[in-house]
mmCIF file of the N, C-alpha and C atoms, coordinates in Angstrom:
data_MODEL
# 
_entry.id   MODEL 
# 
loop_
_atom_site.group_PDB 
_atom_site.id 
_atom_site.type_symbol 
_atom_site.label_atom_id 
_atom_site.label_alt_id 
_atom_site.label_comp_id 
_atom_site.label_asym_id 
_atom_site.label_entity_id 
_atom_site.label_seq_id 
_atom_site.pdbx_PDB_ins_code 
_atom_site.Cartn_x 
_atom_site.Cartn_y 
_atom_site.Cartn_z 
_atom_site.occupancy 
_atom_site.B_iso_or_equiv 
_atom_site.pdbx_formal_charge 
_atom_site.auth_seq_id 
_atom_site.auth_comp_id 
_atom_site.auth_asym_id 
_atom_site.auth_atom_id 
_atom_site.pdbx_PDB_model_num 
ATOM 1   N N  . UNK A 1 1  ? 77.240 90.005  82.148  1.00 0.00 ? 1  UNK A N  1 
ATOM 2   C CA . UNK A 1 1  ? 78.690 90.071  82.290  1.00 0.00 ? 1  UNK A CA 1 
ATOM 3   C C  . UNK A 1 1  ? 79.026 91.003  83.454  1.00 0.00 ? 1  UNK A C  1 
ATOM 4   N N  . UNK A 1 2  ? 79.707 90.739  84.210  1.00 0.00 ? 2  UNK A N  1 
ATOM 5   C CA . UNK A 1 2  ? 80.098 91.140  85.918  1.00 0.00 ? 2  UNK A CA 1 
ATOM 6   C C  . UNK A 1 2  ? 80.946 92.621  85.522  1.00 0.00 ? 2  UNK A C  1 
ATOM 7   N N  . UNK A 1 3  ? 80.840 94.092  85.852  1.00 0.00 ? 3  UNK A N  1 
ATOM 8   C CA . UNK A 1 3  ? 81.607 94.850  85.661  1.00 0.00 ? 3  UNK A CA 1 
ATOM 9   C C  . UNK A 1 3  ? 83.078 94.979  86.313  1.00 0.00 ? 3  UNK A C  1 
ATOM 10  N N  . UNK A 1 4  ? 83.886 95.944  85.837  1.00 0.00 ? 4  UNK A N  1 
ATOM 11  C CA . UNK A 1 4  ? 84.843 95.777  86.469  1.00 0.00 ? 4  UNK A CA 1 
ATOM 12  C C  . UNK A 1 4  ? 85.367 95.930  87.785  1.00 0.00 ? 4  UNK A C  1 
ATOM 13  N N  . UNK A 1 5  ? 84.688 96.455  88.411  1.00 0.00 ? 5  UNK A N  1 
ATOM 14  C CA . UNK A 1 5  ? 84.250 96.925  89.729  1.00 0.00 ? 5  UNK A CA 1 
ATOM 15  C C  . UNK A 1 5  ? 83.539 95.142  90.438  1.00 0.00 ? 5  UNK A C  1 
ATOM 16  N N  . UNK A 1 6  ? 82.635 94.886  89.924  1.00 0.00 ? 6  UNK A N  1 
ATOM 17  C CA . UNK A 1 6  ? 82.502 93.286  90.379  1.00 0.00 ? 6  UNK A CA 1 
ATOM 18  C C  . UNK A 1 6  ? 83.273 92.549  90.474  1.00 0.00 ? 6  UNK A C  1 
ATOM 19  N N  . UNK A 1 7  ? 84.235 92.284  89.121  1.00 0.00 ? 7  UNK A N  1 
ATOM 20  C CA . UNK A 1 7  ? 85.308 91.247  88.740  1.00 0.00 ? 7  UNK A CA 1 
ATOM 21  C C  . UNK A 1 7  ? 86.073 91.637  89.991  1.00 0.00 ? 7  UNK A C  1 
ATOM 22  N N  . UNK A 1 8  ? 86.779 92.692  90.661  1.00 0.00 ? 8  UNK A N  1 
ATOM 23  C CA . UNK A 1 8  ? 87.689 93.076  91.497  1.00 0.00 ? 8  UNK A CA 1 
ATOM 24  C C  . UNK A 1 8  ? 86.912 92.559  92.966  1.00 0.00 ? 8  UNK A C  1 
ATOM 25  N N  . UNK A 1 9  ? 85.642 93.096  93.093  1.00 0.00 ? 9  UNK A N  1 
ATOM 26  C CA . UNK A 1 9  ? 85.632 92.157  94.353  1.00 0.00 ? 9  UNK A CA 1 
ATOM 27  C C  . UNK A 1 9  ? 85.148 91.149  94.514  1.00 0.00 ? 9  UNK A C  1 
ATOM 28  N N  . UNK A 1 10 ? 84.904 90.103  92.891  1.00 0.00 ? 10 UNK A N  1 
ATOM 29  C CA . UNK A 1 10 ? 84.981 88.710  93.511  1.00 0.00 ? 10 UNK A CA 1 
ATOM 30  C C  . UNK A 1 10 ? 86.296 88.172  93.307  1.00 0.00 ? 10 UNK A C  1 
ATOM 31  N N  . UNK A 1 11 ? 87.339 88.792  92.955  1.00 0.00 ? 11 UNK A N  1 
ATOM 32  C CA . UNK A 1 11 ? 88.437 88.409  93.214  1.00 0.00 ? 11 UNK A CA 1 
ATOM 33  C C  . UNK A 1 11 ? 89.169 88.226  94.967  1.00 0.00 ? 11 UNK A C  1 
ATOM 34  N N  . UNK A 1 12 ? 88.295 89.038  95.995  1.00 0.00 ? 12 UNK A N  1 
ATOM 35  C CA . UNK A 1 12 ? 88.453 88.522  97.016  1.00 0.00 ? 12 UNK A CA 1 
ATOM 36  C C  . UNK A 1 12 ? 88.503 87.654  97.780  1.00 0.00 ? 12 UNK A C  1 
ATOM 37  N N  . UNK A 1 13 ? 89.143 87.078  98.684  1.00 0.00 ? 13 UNK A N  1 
ATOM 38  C CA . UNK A 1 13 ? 89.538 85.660  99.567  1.00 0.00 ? 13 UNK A CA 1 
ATOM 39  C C  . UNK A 1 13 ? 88.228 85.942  100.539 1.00 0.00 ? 13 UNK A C  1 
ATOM 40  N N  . UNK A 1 14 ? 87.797 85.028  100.695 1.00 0.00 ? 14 UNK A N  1 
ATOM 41  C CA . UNK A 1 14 ? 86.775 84.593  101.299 1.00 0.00 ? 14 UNK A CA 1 
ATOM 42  C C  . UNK A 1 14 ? 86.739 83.550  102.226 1.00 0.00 ? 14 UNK A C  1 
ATOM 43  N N  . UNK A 1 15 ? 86.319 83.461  103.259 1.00 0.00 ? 15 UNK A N  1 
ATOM 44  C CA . UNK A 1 15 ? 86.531 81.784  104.114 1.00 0.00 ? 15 UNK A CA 1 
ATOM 45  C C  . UNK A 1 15 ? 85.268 81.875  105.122 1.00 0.00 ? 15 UNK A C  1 
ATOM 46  N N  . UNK A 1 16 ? 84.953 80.706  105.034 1.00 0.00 ? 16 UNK A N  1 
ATOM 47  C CA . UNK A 1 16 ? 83.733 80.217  106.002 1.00 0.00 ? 16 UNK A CA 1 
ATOM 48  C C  . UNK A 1 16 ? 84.013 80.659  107.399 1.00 0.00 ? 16 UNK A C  1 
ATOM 49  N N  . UNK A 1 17 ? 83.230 81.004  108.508 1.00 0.00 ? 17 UNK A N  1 
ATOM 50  C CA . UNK A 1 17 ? 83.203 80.669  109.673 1.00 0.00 ? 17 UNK A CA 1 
ATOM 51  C C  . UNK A 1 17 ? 82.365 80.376  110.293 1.00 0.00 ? 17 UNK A C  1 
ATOM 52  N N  . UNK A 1 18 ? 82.457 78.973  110.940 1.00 0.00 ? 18 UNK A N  1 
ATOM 53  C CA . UNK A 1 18 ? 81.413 78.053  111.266 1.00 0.00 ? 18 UNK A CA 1 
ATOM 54  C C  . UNK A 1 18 ? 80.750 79.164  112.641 1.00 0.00 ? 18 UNK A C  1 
ATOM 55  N N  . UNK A 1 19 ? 79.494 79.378  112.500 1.00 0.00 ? 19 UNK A N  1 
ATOM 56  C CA . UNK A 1 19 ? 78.981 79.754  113.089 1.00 0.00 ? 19 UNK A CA 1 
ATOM 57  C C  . UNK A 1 19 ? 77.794 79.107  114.497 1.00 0.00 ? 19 UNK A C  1 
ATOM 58  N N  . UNK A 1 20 ? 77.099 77.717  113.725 1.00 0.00 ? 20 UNK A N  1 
ATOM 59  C CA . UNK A 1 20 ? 76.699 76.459  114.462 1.00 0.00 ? 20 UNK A CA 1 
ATOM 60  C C  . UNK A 1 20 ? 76.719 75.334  113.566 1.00 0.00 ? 20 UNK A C  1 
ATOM 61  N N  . UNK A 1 21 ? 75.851 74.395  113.847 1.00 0.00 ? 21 UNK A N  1 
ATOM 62  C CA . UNK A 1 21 ? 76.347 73.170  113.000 1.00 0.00 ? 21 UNK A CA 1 
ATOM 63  C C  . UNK A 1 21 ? 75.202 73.544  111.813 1.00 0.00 ? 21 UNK A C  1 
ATOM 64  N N  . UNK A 1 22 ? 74.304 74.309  111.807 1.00 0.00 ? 22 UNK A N  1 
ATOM 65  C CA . UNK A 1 22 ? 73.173 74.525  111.286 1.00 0.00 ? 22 UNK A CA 1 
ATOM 66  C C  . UNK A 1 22 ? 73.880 75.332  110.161 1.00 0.00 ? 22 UNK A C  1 
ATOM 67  N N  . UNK A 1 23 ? 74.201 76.823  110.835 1.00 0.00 ? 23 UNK A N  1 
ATOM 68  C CA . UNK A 1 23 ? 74.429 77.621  109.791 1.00 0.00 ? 23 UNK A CA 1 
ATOM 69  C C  . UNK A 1 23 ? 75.876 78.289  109.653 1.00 0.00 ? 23 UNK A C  1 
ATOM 70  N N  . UNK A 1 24 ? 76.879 78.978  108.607 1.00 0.00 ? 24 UNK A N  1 
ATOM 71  C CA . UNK A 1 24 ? 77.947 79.029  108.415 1.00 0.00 ? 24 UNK A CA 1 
ATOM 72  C C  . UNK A 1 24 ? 78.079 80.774  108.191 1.00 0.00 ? 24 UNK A C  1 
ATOM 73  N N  . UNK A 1 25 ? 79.212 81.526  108.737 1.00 0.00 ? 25 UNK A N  1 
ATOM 74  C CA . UNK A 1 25 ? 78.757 82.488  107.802 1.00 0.00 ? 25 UNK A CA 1 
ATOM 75  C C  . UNK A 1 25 ? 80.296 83.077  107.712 1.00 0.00 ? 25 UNK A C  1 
ATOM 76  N N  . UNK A 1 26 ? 80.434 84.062  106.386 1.00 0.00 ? 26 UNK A N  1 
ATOM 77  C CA . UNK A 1 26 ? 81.278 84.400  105.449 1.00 0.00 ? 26 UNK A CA 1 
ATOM 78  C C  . UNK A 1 26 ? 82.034 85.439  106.115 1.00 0.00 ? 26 UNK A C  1 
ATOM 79  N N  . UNK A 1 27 ? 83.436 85.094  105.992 1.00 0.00 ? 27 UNK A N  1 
ATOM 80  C CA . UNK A 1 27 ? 84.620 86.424  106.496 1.00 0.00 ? 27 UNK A CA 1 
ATOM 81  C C  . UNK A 1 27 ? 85.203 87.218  105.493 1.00 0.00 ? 27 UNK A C  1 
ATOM 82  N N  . UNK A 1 28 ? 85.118 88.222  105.530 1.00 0.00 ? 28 UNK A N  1 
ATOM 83  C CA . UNK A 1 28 ? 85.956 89.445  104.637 1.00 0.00 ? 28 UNK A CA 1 
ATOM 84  C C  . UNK A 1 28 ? 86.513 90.342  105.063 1.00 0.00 ? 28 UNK A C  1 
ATOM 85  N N  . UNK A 1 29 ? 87.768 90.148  105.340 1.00 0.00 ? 29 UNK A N  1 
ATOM 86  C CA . UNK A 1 29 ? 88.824 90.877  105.876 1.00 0.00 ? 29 UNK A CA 1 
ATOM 87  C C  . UNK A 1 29 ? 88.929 92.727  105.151 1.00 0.00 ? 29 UNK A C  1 
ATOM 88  N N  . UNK A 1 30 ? 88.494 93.474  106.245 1.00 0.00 ? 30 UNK A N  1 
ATOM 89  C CA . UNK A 1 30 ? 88.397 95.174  105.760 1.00 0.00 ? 30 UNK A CA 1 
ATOM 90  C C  . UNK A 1 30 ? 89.154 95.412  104.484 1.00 0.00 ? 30 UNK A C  1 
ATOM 91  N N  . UNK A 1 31 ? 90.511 95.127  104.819 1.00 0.00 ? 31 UNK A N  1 
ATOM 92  C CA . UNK A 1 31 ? 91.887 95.100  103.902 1.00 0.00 ? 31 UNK A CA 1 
ATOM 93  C C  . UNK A 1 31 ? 91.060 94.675  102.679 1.00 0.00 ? 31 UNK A C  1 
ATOM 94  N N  . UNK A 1 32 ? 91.180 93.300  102.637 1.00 0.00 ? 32 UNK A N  1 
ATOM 95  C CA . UNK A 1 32 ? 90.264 92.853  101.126 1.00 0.00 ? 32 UNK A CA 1 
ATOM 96  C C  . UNK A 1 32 ? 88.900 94.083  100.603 1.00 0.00 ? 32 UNK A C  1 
ATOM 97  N N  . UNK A 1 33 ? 87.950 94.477  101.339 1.00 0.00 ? 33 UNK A N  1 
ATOM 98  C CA . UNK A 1 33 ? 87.502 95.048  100.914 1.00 0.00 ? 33 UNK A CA 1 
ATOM 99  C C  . UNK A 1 33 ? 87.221 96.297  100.454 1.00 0.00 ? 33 UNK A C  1 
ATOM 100 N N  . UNK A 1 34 ? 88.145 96.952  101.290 1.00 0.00 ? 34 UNK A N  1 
ATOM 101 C CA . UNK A 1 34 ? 88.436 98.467  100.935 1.00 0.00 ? 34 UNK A CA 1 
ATOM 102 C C  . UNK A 1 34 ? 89.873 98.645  99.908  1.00 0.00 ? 34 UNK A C  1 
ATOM 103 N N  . UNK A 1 35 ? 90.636 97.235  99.738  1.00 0.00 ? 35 UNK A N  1 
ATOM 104 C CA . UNK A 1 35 ? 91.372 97.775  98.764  1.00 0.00 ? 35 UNK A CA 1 
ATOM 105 C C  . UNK A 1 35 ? 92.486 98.479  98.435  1.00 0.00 ? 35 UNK A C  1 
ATOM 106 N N  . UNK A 1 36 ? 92.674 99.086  100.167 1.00 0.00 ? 36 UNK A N  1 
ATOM 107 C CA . UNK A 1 36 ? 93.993 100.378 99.943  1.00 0.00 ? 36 UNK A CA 1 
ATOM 108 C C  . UNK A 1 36 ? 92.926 101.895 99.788  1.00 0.00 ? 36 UNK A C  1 
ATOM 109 N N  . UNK A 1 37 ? 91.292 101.432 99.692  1.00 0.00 ? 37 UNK A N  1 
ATOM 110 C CA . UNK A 1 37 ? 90.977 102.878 99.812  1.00 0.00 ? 37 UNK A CA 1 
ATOM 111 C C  . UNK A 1 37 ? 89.911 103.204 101.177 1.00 0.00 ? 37 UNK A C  1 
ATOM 112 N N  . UNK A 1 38 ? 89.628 104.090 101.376 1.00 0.00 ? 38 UNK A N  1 
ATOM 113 C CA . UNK A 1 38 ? 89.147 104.838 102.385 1.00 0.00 ? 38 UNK A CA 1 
ATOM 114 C C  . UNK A 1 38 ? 87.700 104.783 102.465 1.00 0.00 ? 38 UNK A C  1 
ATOM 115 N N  . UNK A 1 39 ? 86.875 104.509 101.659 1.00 0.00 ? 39 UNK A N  1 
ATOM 116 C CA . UNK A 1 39 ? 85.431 104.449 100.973 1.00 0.00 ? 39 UNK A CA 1 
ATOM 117 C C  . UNK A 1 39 ? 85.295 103.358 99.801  1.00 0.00 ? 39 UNK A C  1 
ATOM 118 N N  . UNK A 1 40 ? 83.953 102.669 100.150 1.00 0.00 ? 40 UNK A N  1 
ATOM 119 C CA . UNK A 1 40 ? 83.479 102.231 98.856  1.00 0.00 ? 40 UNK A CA 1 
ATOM 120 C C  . UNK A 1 40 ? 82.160 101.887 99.088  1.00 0.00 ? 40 UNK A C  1 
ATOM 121 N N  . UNK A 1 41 ? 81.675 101.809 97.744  1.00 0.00 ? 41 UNK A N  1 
ATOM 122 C CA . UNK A 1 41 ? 79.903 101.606 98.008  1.00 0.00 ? 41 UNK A CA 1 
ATOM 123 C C  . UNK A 1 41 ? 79.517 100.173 97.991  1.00 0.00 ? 41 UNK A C  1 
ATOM 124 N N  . UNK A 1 42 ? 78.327 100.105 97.977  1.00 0.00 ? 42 UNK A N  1 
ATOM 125 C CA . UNK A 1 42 ? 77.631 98.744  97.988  1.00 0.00 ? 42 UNK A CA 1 
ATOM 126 C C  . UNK A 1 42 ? 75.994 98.775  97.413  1.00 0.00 ? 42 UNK A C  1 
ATOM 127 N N  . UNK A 1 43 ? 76.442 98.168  96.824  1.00 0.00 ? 43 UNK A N  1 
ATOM 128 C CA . UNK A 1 43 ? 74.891 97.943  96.342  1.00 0.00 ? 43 UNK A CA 1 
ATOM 129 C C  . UNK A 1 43 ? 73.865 97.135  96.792  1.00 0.00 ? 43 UNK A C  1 
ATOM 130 N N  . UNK A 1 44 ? 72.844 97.428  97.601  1.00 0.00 ? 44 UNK A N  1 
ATOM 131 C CA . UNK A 1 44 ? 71.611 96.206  98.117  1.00 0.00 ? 44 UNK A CA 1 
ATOM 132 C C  . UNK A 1 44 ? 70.648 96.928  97.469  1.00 0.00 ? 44 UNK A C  1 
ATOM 133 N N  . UNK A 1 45 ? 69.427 96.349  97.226  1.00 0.00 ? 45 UNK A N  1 
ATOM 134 C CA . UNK A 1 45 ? 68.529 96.104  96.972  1.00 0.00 ? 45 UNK A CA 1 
ATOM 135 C C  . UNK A 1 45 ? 67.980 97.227  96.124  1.00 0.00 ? 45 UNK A C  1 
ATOM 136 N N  . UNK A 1 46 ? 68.592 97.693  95.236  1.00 0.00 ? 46 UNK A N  1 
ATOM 137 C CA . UNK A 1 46 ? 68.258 98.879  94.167  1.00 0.00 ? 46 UNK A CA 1 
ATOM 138 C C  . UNK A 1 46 ? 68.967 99.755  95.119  1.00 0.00 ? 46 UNK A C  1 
ATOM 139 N N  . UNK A 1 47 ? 69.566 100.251 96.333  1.00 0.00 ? 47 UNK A N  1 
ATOM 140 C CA . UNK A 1 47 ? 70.139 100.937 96.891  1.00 0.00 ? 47 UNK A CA 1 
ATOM 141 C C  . UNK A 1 47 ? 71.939 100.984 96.760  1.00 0.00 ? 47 UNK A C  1 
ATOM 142 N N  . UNK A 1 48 ? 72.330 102.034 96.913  1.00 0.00 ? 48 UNK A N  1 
ATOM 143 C CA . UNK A 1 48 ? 73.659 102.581 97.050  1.00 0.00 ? 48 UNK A CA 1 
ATOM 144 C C  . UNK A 1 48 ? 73.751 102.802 98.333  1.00 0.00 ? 48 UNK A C  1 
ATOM 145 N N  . UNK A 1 49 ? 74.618 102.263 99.090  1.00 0.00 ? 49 UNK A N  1 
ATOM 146 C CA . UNK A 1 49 ? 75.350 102.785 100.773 1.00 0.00 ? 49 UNK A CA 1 
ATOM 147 C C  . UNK A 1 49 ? 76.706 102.970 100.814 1.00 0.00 ? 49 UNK A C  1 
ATOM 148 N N  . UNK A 1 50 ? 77.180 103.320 101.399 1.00 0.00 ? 50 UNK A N  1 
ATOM 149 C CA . UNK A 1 50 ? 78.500 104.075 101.846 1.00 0.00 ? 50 UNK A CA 1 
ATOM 150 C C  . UNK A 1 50 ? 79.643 103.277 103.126 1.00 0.00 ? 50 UNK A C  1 
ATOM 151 N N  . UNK A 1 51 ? 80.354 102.570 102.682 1.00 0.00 ? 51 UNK A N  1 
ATOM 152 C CA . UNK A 1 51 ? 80.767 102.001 103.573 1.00 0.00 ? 51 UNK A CA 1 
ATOM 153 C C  . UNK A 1 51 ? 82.105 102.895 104.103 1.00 0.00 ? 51 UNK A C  1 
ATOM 154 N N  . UNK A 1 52 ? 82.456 103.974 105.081 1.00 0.00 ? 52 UNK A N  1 
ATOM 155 C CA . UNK A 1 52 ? 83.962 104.485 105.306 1.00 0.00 ? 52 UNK A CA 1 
ATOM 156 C C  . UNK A 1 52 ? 84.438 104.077 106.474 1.00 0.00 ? 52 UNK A C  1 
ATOM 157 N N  . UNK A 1 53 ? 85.704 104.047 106.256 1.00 0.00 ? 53 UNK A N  1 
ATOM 158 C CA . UNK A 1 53 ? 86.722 103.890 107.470 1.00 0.00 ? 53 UNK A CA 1 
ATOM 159 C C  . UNK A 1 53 ? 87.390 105.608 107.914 1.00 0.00 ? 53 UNK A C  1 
ATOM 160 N N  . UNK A 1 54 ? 86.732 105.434 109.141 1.00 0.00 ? 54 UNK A N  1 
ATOM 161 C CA . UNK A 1 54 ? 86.917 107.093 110.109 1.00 0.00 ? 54 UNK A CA 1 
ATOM 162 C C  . UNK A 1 54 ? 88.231 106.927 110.062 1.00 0.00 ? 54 UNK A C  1 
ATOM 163 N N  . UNK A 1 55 ? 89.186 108.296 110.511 1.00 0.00 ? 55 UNK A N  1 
ATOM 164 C CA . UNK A 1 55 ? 90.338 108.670 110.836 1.00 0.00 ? 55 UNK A CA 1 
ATOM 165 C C  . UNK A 1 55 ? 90.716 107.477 112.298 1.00 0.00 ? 55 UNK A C  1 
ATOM 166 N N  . UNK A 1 56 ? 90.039 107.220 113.046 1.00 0.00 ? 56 UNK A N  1 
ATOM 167 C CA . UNK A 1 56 ? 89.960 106.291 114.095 1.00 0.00 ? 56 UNK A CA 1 
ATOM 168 C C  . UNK A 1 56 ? 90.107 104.549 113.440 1.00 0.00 ? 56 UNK A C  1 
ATOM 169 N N  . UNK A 1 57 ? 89.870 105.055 112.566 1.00 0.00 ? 57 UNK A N  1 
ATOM 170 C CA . UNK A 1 57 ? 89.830 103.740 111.922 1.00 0.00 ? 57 UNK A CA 1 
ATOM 171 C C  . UNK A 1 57 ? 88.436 102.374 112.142 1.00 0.00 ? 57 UNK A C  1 
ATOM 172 N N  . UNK A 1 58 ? 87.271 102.795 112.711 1.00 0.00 ? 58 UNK A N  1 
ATOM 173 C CA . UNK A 1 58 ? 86.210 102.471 112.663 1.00 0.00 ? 58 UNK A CA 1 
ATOM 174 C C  . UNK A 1 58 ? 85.614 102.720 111.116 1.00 0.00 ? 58 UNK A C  1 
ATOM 175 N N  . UNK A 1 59 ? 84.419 101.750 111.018 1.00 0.00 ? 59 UNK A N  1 
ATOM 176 C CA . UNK A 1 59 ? 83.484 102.166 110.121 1.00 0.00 ? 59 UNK A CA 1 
ATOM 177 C C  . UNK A 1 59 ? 82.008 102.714 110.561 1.00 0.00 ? 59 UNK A C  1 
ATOM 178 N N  . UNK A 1 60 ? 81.597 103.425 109.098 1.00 0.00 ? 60 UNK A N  1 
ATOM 179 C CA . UNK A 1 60 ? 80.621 103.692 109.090 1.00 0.00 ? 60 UNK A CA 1 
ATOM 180 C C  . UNK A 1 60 ? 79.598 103.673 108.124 1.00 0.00 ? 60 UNK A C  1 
ATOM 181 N N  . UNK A 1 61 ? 78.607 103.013 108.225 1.00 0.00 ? 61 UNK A N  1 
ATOM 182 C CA . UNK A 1 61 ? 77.660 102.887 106.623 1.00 0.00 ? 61 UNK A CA 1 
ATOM 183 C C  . UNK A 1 61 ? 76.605 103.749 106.577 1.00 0.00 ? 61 UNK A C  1 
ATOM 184 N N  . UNK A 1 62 ? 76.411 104.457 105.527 1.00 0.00 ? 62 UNK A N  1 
ATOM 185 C CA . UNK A 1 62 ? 75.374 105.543 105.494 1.00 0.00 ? 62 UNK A CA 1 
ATOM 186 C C  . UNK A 1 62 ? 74.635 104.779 103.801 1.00 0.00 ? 62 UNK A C  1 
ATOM 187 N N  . UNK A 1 63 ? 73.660 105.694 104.590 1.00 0.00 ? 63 UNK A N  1 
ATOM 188 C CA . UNK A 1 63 ? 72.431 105.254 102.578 1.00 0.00 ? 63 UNK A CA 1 
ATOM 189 C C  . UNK A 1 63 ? 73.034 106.838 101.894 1.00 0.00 ? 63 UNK A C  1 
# 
């Protein structure tokens, strides 16, 4: 069962962008993923990373 933290970001809009005829790949607009907040994590591969948006408004991902 997906936690609540999951349920919220597969509630995100998602859309293809054709990349070649071969392969396709996935858009996620910052907005959608940060939510209204400043930080959030991510989980890969048994790992926790750090995704923030600087005062500049760039990102940055740390482990």
């Amino acid at each position: 069962m997906p936690t609540q933290r999951e349920t919220e970001i597969s509630g995100t809009v998602c859309e293809s962008v054709p990349n070649s005829k071969k392969n396709s790949l996935i858009r996620i607009k910052s907005e959608d993923l940060f939510q209204l907040k400043r930080e959030i994590e991510i989980e890969h591969a048994g790992r926790i990373y750090r995704l923030q948006l600087t005062q500049s408004n760039k990102m940055i991902l740390t482990a």
